[in-house]
N, C-alpha and C positions, 0 to 999 in steps of 0.2 A: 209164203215166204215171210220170213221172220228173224230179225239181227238178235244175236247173242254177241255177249261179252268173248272176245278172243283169250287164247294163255297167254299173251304179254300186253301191258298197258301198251294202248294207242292202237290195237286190234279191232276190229269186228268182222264177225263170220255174220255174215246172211246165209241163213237155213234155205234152201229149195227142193224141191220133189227131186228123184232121182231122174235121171236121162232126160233133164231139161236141158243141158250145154254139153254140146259135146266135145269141148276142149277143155284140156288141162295145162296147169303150171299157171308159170306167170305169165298178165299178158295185159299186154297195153290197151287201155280202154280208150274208146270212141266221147264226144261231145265233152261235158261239163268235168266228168271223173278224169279224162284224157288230159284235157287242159290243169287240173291239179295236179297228174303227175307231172307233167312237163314244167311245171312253175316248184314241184321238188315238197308239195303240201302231203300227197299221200306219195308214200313210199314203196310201198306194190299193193300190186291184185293179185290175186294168186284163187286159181278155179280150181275148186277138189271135183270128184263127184256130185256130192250133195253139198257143196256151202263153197260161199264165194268169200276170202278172206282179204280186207280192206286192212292194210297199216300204214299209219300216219302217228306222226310225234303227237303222244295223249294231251298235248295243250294245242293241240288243234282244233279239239275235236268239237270243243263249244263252239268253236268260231263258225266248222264247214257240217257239224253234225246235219 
């Protein structure tokens, strides 16, 4: 597993093997990532296949990187 730069500032896709989650879309995360959506810091998750996309306003990102 391995984060890349996303196509728009405040993105990151984390790279994973294939048929490691078997859910898609968007989706509400559990523990420490859950509580930053709910406080409005990251703005979605979103699960593809292979990469899990994190967006948050790109002056966040130093703060919760």
């Amino acid at each position: 597993m391995h984060p890349e730069p996303g196509e728009l500032p405040g993105q990151i896709r984390w790279i994973i093997p294939p048929g490691v989650l078997d859910i898609r879309g968007p989706v509400r995360a559990p523990r420490e990532l859950g509580r930053m959506q709910n406080e409005g810091t990251i703005d979605e998750i979103s699960v593809g296949p292979r990469s899990v996309l994190i967006t948050a306003d790109s002056s966040a990102w130093r703060r919760i990187g």
